[in-house]
Backbone as a chain_set.jsonl record, in Angstrom:
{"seq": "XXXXXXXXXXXXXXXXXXXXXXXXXXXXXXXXXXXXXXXXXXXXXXXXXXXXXXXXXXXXXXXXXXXXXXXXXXXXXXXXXXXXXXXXXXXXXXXXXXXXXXXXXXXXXXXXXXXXXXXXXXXXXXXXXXXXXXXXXXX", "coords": {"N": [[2.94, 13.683, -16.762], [0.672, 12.21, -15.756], [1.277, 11.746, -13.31], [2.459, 14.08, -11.852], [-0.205, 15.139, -11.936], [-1.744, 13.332, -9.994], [-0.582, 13.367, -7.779], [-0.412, 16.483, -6.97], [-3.371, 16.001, -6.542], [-2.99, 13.876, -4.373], [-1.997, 16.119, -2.486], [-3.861, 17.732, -2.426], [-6.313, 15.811, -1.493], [-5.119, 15.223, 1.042], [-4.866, 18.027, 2.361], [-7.68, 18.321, 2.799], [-8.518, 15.792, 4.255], [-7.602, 14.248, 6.745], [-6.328, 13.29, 9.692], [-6.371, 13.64, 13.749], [-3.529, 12.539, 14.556], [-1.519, 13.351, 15.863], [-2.155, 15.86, 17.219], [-1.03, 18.301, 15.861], [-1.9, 20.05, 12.586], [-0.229, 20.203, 10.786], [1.775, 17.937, 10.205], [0.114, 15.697, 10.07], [-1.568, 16.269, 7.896], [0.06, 16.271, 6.351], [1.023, 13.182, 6.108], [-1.446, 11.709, 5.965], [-1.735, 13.128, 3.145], [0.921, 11.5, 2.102], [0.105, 8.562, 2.171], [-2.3, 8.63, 0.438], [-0.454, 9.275, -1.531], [0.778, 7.067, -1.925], [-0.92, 4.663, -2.51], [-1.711, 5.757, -4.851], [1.108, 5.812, -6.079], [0.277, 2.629, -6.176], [-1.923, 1.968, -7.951], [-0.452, 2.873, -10.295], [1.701, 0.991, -10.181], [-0.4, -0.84, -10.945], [-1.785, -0.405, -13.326], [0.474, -0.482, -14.749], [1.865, -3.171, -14.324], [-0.425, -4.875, -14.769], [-0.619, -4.074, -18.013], [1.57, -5.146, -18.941], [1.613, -7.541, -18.401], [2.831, -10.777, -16.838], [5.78, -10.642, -17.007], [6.714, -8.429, -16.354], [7.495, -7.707, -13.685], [9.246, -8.494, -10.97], [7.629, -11.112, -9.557], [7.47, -11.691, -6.293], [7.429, -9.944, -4.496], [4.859, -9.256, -4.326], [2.873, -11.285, -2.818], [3.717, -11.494, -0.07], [3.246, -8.649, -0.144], [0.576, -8.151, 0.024], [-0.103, -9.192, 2.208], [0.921, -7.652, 4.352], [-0.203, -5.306, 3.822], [-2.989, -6.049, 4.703], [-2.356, -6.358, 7.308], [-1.332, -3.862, 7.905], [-4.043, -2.521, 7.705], [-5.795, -3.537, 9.498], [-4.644, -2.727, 11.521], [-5.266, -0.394, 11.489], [-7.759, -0.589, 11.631], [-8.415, -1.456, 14.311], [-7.469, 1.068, 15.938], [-9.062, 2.655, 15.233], [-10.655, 3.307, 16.774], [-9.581, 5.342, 18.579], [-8.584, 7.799, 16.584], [-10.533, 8.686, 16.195], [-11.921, 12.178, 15.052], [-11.503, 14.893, 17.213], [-12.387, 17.438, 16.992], [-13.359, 18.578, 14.356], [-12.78, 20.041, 11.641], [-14.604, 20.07, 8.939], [-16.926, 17.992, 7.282], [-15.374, 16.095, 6.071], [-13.133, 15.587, 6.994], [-14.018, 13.846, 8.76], [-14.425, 11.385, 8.02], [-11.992, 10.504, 7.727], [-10.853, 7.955, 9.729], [-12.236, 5.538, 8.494], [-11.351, 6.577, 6.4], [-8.429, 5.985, 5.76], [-8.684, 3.191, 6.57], [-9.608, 2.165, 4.42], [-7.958, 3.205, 2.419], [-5.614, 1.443, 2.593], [-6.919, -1.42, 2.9], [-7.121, -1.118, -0.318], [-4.718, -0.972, -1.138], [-3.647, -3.411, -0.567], [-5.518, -4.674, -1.993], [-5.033, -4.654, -4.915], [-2.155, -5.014, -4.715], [-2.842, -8.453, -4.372], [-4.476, -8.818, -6.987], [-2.182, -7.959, -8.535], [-0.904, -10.378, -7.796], [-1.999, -12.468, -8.812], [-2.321, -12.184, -11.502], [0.439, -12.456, -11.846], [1.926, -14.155, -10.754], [2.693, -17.466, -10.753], [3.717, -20.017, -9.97], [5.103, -20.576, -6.826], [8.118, -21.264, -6.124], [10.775, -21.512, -3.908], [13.706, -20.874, -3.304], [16.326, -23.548, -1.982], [17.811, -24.386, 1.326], [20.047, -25.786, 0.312], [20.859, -24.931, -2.832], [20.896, -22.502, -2.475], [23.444, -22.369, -1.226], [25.199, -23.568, -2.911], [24.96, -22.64, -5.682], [25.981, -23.68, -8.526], [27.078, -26.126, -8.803], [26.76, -29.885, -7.408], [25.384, -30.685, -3.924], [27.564, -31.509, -1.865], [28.505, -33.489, 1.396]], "CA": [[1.811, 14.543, -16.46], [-0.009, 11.733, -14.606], [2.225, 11.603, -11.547], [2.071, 15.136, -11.343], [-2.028, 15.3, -11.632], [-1.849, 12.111, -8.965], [0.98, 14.154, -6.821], [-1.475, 17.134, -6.566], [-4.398, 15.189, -6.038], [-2.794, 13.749, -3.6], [-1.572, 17.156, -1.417], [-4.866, 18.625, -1.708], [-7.128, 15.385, -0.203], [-4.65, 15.402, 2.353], [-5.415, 19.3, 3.515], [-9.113, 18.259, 3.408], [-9.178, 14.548, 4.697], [-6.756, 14.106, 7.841], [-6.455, 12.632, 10.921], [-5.666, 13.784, 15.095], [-3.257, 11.827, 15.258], [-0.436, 13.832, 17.137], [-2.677, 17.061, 17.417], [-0.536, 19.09, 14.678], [-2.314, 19.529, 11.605], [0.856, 19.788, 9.538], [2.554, 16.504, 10.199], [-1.363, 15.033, 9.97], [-2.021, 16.588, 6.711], [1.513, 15.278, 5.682], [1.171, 11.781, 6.693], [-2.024, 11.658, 5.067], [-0.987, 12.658, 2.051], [1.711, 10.443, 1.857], [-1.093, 7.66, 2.023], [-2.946, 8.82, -0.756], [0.51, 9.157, -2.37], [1.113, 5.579, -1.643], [-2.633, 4.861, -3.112], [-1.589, 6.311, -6.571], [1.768, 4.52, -6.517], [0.148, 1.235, -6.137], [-2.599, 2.357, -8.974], [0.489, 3.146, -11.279], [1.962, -0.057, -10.578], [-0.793, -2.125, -11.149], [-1.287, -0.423, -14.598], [2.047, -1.361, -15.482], [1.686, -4.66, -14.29], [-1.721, -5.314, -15.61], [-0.368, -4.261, -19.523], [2.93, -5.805, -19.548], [2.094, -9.038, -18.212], [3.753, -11.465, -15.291], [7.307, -10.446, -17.326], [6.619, -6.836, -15.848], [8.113, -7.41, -12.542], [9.763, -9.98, -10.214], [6.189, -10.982, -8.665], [7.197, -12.82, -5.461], [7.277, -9.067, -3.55], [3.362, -9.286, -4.327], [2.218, -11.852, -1.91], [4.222, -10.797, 1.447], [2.877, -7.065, -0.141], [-0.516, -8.408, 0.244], [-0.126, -9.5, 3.729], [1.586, -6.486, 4.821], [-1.404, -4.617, 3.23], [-3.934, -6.386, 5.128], [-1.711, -5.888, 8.489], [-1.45, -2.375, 8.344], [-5.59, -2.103, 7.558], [-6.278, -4.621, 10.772], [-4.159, -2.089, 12.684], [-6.093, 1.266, 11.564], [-8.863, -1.103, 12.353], [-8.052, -1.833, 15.726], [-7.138, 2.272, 15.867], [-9.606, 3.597, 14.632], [-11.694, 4.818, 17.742], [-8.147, 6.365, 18.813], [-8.185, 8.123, 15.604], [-12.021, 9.589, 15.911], [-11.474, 13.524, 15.117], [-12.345, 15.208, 18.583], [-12.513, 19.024, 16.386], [-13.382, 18.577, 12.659], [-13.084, 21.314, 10.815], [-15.234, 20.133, 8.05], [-17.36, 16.879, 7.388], [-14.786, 15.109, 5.039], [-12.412, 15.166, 8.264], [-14.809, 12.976, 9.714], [-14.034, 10.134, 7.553], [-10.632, 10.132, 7.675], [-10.174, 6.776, 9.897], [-12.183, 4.788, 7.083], [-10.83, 6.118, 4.407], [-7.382, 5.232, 6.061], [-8.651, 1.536, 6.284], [-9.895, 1.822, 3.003], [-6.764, 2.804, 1.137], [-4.9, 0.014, 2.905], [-7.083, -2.427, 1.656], [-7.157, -0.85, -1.299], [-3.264, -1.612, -1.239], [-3.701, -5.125, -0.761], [-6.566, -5.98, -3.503], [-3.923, -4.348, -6.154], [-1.334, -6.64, -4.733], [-3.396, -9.472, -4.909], [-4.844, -8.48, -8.446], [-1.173, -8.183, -9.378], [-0.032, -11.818, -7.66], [-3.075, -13.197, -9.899], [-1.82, -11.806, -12.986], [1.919, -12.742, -12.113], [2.571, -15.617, -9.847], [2.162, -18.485, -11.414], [4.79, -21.06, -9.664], [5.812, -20.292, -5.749], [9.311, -22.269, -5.658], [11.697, -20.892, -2.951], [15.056, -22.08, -3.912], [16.352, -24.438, -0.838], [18.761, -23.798, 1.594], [21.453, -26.011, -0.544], [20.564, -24.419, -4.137], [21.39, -21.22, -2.106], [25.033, -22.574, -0.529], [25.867, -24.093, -3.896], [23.818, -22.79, -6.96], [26.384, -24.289, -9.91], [27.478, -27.33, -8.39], [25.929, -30.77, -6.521], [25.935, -30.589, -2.758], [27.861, -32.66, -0.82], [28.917, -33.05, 2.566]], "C": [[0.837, 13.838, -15.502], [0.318, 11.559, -13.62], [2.052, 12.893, -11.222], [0.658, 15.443, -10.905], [-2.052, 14.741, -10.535], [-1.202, 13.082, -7.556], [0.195, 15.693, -6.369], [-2.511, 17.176, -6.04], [-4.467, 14.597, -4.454], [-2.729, 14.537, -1.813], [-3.225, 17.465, -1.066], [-6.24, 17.717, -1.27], [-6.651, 15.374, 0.82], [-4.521, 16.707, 3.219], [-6.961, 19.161, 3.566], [-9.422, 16.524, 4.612], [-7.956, 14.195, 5.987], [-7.082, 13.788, 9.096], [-6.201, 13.772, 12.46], [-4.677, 12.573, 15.52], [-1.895, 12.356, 16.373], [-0.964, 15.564, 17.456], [-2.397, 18.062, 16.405], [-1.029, 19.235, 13.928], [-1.299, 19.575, 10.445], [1.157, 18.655, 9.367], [1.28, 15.644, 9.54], [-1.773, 15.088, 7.931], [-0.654, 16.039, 5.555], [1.528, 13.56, 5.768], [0.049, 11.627, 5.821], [-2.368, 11.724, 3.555], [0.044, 12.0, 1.513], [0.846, 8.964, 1.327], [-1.632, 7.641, 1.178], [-1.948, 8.995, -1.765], [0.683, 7.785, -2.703], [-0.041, 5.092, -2.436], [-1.964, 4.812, -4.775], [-0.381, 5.276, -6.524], [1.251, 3.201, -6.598], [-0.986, 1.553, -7.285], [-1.638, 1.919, -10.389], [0.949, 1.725, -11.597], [1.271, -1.405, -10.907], [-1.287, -1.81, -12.855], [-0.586, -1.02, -15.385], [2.146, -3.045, -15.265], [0.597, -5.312, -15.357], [-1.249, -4.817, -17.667], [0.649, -4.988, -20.103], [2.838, -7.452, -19.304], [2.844, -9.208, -16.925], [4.96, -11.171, -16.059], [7.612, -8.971, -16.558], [7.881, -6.789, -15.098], [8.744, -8.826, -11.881], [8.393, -9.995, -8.926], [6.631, -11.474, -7.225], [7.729, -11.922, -4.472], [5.194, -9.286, -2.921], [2.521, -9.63, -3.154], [2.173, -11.616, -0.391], [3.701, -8.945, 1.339], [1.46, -7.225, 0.273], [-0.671, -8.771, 1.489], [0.003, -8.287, 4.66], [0.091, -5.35, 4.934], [-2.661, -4.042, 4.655], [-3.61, -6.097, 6.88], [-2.427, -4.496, 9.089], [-3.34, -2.402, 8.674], [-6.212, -2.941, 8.66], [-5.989, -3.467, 11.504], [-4.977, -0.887, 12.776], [-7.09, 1.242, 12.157], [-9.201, -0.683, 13.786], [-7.893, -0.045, 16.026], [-8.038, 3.184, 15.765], [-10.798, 4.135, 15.337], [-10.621, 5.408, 18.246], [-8.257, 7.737, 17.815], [-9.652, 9.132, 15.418], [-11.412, 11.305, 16.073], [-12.032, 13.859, 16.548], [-13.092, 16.792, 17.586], [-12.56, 18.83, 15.61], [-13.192, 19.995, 12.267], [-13.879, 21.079, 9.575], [-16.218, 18.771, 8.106], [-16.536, 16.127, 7.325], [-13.412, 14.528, 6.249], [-12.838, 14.14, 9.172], [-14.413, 11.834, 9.573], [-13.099, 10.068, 7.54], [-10.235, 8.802, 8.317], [-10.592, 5.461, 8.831], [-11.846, 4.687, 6.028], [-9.28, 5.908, 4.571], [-7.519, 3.299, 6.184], [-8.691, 1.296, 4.807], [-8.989, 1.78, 2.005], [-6.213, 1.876, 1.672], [-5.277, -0.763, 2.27], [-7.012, -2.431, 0.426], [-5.513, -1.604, -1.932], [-3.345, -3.444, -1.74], [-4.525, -5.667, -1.487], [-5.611, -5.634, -4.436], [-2.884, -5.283, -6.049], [-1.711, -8.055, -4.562], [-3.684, -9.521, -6.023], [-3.586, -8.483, -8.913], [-0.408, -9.969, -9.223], [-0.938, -12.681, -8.742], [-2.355, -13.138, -10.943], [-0.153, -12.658, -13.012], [2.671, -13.975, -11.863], [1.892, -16.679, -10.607], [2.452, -19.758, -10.763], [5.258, -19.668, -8.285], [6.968, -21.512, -5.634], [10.437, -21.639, -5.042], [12.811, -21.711, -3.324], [15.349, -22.076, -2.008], [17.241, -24.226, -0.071], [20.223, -24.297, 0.845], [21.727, -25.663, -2.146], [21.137, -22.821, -3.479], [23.268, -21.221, -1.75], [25.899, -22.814, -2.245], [25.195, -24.145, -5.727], [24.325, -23.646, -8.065], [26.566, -25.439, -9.91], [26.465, -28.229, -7.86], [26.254, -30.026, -5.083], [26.362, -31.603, -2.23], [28.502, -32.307, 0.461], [29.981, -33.685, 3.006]], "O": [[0.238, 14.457, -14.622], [-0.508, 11.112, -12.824], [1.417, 13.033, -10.177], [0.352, 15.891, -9.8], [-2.419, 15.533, -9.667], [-1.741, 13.208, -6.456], [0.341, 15.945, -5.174], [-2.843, 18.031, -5.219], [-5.37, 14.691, -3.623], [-3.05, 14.132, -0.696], [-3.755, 17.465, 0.045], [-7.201, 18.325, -0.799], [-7.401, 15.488, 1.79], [-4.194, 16.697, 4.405], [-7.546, 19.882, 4.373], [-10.301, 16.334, 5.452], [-7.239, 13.425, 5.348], [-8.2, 14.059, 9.534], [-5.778, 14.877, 12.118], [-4.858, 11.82, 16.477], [-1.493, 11.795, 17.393], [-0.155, 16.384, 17.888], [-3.347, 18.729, 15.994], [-1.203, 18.038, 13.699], [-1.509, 19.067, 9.343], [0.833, 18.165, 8.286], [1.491, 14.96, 8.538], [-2.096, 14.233, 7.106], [-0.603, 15.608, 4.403], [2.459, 12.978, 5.212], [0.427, 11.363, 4.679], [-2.972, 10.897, 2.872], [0.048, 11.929, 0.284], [1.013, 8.446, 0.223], [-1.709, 6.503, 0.714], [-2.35, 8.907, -2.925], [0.719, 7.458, -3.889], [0.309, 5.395, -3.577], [-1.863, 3.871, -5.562], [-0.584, 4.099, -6.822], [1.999, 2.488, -7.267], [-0.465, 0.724, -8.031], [-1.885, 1.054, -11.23], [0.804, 1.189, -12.695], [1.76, -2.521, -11.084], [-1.221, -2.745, -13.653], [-0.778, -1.777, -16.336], [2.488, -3.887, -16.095], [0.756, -5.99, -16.372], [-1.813, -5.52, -18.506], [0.749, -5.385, -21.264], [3.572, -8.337, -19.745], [3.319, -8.356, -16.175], [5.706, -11.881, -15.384], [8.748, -8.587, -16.276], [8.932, -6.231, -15.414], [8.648, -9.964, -12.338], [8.209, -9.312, -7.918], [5.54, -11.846, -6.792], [8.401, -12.423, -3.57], [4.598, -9.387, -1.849], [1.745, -8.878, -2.564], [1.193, -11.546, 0.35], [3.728, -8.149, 2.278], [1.073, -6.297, 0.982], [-1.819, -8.523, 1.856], [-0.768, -8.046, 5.59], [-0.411, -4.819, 5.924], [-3.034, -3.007, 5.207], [-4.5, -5.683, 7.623], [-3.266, -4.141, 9.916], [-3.782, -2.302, 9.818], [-7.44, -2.943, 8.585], [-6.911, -3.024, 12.189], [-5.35, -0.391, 13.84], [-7.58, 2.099, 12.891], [-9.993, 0.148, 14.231], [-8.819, 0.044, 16.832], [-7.908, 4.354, 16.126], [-11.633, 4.953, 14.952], [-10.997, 6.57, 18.4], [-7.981, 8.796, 18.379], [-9.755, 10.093, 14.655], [-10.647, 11.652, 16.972], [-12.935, 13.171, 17.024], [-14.3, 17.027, 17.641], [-11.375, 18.656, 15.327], [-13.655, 20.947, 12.896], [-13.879, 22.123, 8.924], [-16.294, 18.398, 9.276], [-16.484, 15.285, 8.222], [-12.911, 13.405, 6.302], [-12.205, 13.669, 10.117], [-14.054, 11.126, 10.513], [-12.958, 8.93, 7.092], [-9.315, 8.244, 7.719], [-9.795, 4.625, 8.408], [-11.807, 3.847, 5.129], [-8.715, 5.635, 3.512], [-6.668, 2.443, 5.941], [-8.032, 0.493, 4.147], [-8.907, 0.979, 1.074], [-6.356, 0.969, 0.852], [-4.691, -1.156, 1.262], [-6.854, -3.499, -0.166], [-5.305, -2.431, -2.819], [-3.183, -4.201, -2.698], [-4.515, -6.869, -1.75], [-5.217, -6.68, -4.952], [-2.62, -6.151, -6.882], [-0.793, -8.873, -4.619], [-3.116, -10.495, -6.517], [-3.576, -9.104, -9.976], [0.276, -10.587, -10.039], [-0.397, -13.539, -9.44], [-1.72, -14.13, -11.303], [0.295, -13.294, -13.966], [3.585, -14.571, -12.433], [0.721, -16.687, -10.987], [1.611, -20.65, -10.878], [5.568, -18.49, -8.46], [6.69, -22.584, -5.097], [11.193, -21.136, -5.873], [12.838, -22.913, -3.587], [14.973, -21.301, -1.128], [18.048, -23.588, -0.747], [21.231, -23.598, 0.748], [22.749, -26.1, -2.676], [21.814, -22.104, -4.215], [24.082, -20.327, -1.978], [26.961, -22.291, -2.583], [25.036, -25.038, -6.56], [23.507, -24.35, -8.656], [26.287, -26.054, -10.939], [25.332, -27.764, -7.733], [27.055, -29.101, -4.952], [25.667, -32.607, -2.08], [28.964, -31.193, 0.708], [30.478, -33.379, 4.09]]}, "num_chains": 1, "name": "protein.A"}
């Protein structure tokens, strides 16, 4: 029932809060909600993270998710007089390129808040633990 509420939530800020970014307002209002879809998934999973504990998940997506995060939300940055509505149709259209930075980051404090909780130990196994996990290596 909460994915559905979220999954609704979702459709209908994305027919009020949307971008110009290819003139269409379908694709726009689609893309946008996707975003705010994306938003709730990362909500969901930090729930689940945050009750179960670092056993939850295999954390060591987290950190490169947190980078990624911060990427994208540099780029909307950088974008985001491209992205100024020229035609609003309402106020809430107005904000649409901040509140595209904003869920980004939003992205990336959840995957930080989850590498906190999870990561404990970064140890990359080596390139000869990879050639030969059971055995010594020799050459």
């Amino acid at each position: 029932m909460r994915a559905l509420k979220m999954l609704v939530g979702s459709l209908a800020f994305g027919q009020l809060c949307y971008g110009e970014l290819d003139g269409t307002p379908t694709p726009d209002k689609a893309f946008a909600s996707s975003v705010y879809m994306e938003l709730c998934g990362w909500v969901c999973m930090y729930r689940f993270v945050s009750g179960r504990g670092r056993d939850a998940v295999n954390s060591m997506f987290l950190p490169p998710t947190f980078v990624q995060g911060m990427c994208r939300a540099y780029f909307w940055y950088m974008a985001a007089p491209e992205t100024a509505i020229r035609q609003p149709v309402h106020w809430v259209q107005v904000q649409f390129p901040w509140v595209l930075i904003t869920a980004h980051v939003l992205f990336s404090v959840l995957a930080l808040g989850m590498s906190v909780l999870c990561v404990r130990e970064f140890n990359p196994a080596l390139p000869h633990n990879l050639l030969s996990p059971g055995g010594s290596f020799t050459i």
